[in-house]
SEPA-534331 format. One record per residue (C-alpha): z negated, x negated, y negated; residue number from 1; residue in one letter. Coordinates in steps of 0.1 Angstrom, whole numbers. Example, Ala and Ser with C-alpha at 12.3 -4.5 7.8 and 13.67 -1.06 7.14 Angstrom:
SEPA-534331
zz: -78; xx: -123; yy: 45; pos: 1; code: A
zz: -71; xx: -137; yy: 11; pos: 2; code: S
//
This chain:
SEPA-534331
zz: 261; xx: 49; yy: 222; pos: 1; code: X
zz: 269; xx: 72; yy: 191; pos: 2; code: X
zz: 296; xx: 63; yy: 169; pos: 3; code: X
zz: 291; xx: 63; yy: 134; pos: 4; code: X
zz: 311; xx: 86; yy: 116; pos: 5; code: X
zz: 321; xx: 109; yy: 146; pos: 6; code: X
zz: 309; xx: 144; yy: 136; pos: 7; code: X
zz: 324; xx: 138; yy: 101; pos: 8; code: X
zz: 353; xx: 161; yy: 107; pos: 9; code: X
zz: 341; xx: 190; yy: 83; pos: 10; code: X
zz: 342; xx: 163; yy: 53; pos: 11; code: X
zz: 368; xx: 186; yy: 34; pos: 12; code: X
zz: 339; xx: 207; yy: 25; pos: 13; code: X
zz: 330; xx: 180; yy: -2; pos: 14; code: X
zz: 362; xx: 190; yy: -16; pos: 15; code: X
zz: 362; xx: 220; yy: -15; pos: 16; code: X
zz: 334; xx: 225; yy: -39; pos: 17; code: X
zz: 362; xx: 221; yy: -67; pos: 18; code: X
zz: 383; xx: 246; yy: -58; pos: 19; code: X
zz: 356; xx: 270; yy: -56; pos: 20; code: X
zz: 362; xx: 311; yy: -70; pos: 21; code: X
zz: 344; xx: 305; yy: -104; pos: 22; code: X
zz: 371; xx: 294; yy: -132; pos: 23; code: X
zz: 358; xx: 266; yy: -150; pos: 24; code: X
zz: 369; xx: 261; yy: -181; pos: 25; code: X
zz: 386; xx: 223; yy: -199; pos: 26; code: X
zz: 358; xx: 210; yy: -219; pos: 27; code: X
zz: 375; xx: 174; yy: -223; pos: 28; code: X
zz: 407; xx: 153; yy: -207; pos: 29; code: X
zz: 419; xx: 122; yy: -217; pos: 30; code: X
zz: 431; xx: 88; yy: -195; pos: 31; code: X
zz: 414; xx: 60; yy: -196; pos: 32; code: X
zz: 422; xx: 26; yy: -185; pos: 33; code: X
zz: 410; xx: 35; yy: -155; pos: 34; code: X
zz: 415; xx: 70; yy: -144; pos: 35; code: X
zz: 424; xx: 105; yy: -158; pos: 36; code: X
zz: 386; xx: 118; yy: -166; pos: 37; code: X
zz: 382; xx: 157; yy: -166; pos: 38; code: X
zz: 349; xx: 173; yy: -178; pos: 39; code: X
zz: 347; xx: 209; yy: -169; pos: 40; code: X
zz: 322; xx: 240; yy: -172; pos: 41; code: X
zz: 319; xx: 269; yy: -149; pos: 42; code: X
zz: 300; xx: 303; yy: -162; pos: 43; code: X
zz: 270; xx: 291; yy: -149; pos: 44; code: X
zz: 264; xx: 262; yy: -172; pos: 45; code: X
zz: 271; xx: 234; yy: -146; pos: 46; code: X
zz: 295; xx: 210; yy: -161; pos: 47; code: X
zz: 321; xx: 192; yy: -137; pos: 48; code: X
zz: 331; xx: 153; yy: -139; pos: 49; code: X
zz: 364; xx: 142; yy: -120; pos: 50; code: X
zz: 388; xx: 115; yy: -118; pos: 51; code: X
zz: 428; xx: 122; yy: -119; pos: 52; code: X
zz: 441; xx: 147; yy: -94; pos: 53; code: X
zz: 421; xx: 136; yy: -67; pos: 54; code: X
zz: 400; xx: 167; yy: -59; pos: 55; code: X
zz: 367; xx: 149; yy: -55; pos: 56; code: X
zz: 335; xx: 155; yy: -75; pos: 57; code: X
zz: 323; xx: 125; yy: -91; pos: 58; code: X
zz: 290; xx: 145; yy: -106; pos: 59; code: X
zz: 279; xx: 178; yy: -109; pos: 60; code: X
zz: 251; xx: 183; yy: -138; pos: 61; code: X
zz: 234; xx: 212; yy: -151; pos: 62; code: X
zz: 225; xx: 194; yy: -188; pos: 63; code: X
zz: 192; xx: 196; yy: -196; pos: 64; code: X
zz: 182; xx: 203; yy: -162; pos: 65; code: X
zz: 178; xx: 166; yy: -150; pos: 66; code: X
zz: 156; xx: 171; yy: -117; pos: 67; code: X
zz: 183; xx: 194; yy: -110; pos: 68; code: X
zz: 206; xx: 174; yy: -82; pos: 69; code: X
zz: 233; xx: 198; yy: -77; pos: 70; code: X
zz: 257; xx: 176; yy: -49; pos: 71; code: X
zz: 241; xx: 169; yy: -17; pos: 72; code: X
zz: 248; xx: 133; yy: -16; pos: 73; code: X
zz: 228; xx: 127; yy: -48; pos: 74; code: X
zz: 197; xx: 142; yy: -29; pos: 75; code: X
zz: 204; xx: 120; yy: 0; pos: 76; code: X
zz: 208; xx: 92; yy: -20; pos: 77; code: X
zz: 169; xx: 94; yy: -31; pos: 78; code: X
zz: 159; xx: 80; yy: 8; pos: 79; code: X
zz: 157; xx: 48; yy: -13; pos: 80; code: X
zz: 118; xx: 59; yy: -30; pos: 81; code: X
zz: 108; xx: 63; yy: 8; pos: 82; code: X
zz: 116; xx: 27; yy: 10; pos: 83; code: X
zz: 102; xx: 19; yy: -26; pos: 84; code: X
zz: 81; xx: 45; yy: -40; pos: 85; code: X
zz: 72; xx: 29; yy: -70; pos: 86; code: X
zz: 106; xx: 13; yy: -80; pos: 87; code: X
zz: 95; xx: -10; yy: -117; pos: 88; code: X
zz: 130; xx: -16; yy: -121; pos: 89; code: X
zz: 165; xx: 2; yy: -110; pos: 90; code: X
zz: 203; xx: -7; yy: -113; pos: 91; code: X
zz: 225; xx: 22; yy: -110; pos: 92; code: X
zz: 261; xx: 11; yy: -104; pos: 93; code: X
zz: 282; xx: 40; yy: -111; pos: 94; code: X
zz: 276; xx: 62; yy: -139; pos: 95; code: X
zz: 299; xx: 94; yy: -133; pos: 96; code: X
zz: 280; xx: 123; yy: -155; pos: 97; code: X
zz: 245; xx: 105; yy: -155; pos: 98; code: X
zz: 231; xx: 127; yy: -122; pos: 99; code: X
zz: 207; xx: 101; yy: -107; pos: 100; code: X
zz: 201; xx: 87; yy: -136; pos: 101; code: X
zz: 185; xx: 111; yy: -155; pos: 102; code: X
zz: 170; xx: 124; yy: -122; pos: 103; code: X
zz: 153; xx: 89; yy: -117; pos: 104; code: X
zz: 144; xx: 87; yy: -160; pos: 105; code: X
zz: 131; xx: 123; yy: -153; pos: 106; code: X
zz: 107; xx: 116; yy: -118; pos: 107; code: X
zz: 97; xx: 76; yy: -129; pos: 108; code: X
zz: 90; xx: 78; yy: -164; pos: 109; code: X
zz: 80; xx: 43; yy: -161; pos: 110; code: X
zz: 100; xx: 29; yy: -146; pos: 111; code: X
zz: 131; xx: 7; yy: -161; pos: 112; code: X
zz: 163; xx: 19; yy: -152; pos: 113; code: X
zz: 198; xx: -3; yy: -157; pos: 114; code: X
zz: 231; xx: 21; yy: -156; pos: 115; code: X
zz: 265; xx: 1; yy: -154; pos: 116; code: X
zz: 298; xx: 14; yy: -156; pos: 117; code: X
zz: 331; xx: -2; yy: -158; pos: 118; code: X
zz: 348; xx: 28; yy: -184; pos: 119; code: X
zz: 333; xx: 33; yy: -217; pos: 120; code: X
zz: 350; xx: 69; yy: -218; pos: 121; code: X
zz: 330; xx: 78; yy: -192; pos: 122; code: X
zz: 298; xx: 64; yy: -208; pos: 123; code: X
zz: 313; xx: 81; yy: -237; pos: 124; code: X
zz: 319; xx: 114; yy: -217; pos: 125; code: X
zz: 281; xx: 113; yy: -199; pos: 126; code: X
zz: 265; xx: 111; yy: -237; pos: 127; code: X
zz: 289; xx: 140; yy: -247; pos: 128; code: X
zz: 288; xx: 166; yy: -220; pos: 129; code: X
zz: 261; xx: 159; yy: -194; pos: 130; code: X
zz: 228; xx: 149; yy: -218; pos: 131; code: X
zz: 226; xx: 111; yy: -207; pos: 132; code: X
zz: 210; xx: 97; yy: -229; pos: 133; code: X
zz: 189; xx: 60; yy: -233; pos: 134; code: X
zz: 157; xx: 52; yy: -246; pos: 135; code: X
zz: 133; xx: 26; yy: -241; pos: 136; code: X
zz: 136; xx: 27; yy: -205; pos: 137; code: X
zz: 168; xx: 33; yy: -194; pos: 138; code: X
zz: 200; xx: 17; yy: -210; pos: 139; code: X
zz: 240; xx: 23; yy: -205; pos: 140; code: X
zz: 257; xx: -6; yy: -198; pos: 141; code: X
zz: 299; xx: -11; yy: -203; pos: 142; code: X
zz: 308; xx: -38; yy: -177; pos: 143; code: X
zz: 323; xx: -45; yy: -144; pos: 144; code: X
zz: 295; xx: -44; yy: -116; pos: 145; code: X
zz: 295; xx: -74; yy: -102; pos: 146; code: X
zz: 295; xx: -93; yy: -133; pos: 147; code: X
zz: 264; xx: -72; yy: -143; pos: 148; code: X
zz: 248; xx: -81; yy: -113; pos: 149; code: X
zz: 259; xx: -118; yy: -110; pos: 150; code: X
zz: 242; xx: -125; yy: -146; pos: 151; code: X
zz: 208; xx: -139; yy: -152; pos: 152; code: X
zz: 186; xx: -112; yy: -148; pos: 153; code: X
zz: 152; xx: -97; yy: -137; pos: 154; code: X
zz: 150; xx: -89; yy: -103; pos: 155; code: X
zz: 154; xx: -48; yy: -94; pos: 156; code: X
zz: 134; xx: -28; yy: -66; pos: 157; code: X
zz: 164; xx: -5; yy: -63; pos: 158; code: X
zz: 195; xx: -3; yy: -65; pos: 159; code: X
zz: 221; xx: 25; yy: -65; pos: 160; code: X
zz: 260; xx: 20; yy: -58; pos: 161; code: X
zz: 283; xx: 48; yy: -65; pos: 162; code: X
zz: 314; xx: 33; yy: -72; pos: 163; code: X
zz: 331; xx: 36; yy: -43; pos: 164; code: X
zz: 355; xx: 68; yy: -40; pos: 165; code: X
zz: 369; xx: 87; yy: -14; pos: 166; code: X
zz: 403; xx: 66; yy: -16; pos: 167; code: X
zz: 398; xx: 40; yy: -44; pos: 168; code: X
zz: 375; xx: 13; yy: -33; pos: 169; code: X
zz: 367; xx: -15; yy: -56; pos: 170; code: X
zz: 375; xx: -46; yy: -33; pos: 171; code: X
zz: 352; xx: -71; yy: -50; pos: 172; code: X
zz: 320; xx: -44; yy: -49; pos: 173; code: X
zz: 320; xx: -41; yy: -11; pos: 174; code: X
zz: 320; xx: -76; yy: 4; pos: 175; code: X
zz: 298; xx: -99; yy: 16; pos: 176; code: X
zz: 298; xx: -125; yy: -14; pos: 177; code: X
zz: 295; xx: -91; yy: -36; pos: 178; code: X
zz: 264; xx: -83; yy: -15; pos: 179; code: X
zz: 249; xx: -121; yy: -13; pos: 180; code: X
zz: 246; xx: -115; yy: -54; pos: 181; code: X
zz: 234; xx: -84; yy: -51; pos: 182; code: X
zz: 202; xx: -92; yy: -26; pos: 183; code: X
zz: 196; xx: -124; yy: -47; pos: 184; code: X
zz: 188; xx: -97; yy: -78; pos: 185; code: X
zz: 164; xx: -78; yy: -53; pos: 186; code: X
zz: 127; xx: -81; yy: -56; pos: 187; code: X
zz: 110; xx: -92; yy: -19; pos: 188; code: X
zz: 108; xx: -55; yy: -6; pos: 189; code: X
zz: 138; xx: -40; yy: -26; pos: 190; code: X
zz: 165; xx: -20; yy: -13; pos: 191; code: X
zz: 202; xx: -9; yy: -19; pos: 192; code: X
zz: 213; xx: 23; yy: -14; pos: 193; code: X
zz: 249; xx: 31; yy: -7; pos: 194; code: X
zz: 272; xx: 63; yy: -14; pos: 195; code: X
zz: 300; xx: 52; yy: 9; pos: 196; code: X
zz: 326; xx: 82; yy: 21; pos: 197; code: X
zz: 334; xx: 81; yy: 58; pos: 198; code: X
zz: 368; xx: 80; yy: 81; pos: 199; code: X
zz: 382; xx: 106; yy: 71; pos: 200; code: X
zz: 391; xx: 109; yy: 41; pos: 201; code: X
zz: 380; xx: 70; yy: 39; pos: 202; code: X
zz: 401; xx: 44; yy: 61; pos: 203; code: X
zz: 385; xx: 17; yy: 52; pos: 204; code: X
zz: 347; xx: 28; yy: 62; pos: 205; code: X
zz: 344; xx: 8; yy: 93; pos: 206; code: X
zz: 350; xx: -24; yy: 75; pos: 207; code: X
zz: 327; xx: -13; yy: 45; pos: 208; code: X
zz: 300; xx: -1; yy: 73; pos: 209; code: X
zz: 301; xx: -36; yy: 94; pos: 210; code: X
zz: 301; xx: -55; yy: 61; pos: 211; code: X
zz: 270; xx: -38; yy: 49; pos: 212; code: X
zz: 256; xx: -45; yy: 86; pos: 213; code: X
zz: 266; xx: -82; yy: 83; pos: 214; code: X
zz: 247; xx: -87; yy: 48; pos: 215; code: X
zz: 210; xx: -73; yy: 52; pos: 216; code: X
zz: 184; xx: -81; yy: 77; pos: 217; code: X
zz: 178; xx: -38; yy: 81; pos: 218; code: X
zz: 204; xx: -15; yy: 80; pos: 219; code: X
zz: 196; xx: 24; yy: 77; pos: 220; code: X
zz: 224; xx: 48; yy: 77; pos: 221; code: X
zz: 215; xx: 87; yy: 67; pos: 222; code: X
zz: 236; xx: 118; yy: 75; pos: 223; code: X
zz: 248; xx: 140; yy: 44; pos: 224; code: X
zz: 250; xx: 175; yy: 58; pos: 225; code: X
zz: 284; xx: 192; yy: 49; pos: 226; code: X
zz: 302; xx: 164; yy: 33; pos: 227; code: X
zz: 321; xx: 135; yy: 39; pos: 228; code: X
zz: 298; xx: 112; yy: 23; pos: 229; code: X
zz: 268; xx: 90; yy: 41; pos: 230; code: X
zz: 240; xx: 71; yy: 22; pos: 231; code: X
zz: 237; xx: 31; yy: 39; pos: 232; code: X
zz: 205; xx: 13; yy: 29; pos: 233; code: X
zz: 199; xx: -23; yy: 29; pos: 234; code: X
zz: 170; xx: -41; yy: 30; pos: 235; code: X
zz: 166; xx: -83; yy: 33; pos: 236; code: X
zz: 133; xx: -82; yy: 53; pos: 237; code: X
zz: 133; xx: -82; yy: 90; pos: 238; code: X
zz: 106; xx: -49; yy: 89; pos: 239; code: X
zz: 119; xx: -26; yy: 107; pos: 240; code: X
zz: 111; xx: 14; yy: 92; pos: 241; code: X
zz: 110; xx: 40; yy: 115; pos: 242; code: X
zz: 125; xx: 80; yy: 110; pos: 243; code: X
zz: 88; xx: 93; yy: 115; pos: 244; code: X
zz: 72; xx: 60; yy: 88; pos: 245; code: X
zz: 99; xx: 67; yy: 60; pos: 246; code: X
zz: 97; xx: 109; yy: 64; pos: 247; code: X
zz: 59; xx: 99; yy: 57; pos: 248; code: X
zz: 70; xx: 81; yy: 24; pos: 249; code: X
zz: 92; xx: 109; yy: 16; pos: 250; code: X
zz: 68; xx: 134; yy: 21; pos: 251; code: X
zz: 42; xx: 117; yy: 0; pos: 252; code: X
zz: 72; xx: 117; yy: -28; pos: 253; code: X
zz: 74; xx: 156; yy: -26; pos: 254; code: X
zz: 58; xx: 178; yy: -49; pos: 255; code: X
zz: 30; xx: 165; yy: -73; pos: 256; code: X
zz: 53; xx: 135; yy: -58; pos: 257; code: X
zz: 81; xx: 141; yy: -83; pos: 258; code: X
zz: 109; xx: 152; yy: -61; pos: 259; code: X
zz: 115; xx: 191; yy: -62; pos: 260; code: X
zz: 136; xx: 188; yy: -27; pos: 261; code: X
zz: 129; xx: 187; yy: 11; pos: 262; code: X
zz: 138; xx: 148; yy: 12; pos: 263; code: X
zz: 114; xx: 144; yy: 38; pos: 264; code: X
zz: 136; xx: 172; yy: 61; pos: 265; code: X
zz: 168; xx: 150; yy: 48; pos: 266; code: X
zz: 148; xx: 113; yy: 63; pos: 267; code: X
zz: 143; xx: 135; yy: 92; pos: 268; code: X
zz: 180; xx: 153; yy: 101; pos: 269; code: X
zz: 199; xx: 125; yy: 88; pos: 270; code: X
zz: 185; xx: 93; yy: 96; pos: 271; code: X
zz: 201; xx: 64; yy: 116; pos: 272; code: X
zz: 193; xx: 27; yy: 126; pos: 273; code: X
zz: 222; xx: 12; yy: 123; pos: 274; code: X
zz: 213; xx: -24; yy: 123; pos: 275; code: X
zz: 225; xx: -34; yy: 156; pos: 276; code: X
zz: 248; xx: 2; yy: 159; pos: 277; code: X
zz: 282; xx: -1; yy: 175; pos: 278; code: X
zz: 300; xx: 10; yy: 146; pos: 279; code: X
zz: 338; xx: 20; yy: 141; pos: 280; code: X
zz: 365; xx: -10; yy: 147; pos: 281; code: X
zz: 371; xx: -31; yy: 109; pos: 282; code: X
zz: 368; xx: -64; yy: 99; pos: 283; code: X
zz: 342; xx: -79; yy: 78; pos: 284; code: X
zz: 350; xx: -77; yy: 38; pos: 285; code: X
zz: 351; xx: -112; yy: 23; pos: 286; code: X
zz: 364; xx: -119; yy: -10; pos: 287; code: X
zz: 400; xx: -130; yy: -12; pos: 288; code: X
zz: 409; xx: -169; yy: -11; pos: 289; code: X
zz: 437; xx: -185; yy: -21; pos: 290; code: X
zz: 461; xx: -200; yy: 4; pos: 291; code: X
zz: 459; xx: -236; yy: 14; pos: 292; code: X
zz: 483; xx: -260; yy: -2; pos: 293; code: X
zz: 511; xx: -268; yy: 25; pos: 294; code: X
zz: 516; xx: -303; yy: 38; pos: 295; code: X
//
């Protein structure tokens, strides 16, 4: 049996992308209470988000261009309208430069869309440089995920996690009481979608992987070609989708459909059961408890 994560060797290639030939020029720096944010431009017009020295992209946006998805994961990450086509509601965890955001605004026009992110510079820094902006439809949120999520709410169809980097993973967005809250804001055929980064450059992606498998009736892992990244889905029903029944759904999404990408081809290449997958060795994330009083 295939272990996950095993022909993940190349993922340096997803960092590499930032130490590409064209100079890109400071557009903004400042720290935050949270990390070092950089905004850059290259001569092409795409403008560059990252965090401290790290070397990772955390978006790559082309402003005014928002069905533009410019890193591969971001395309990857849309698997989740093969499992709901017509999302009514979203939650976006993660709001880097406002990618999949404004993609989703720019391909559902009706649906609502939630963003939530923890720094209001970069909220601040999305506005300024990448051409997020709300409307009736889709709103910015400055909060901490899981308090977001753990409010009384309307249930979502989708949602979207990127908050989880390369090397920093927030410990209370990746365990099974973190996911308990998040399927009890799901509608009865909703799904969450995952941007987890794999072993390497991620040590801890066995745990994360056998805690999303412990937390969700269906578990759907997809391949991102190139990179170091791999899109985990979730669902709470027992259904089980096939590769050749969610490339159908992608397909249909194609086009007239909305999306201006082969995300049928991506269902296809990079698709993975992983509900009952051997996965790598970690132990199951659970929120930390305080010691017992000695006797």
């Amino acid at each position: 049996m295939r272990r996950l994560g095993s022909w993940l060797t190349p993922w340096v290639l997803a960092l590499l992308t930032c130490a590409a030939d064209t100079p890109r020029a400071v557009l903004f720096e400042k720290q935050s209470d949270y990390a070092r944010v950089f905004v850059k431009e290259d001569d092409a017009g795409l403008r560059y988000l990252q965090f401290d020295d790290s070397g990772a992209l955390q978006s790559v946006v082309k402003p005014g261009q928002p069905r533009r998805l410019e890193l591969a994961y971001t395309r990857v990450a849309m698997v989740g309208l093969a499992f709901v086509p017509h999302p009514r509601r979203i939650l976006v965890v993660g709001l880097g430069g406002g990618a999949m955001p404004m993609f989703l605004r720019a391909v559902l026009p009706r649906a609502h869309i939630d963003v939530v992110d923890i720094d209001p510079v970069v909220v601040d820094v999305a506005r300024r440089y990448f051409g997020f902006h709300e409307d009736a439809r889709m709103a910015a949120h400055v909060a901490d995920g899981r308090a977001f999520i753990e409010a009384a709410r309307p249930a979502y169809d989708l949602v979207f996690l990127d908050a989880y980097g390369p090397d920093s993973i927030p410990e209370h967005l990746a365990t099974v009481e973190f996911f308990t809250s998040v399927r009890a804001r799901l509608t009865a055929r909703g799904a969450v979608v995952g941007n987890v980064w794999a072993d390497p450059p991620n040590p801890r992606y066995g745990a994360m992987a056998r805690t999303w498998q412990a937390s969700f009736r269906q578990l759907y892992t997809f391949e991102v070609e190139g990179s170091g990244n791999r899109i985990l889905v979730g669902v709470a029903y027992p259904e089980r989708w096939t590769r050749k029944a969610l490339e159908a759904r992608a397909q249909a999404r194609e086009g007239a459909g909305g999306v201006p990408f082969d995300l049928s081809g991506m269902v296809e290449r990079g698709y993975e059961e992983a509900t009952t997958l051997e996965l790598p060795p970690g132990a199951v994330l659970r929120d930390a408890r305080p010691p017992a009083p000695s006797r």
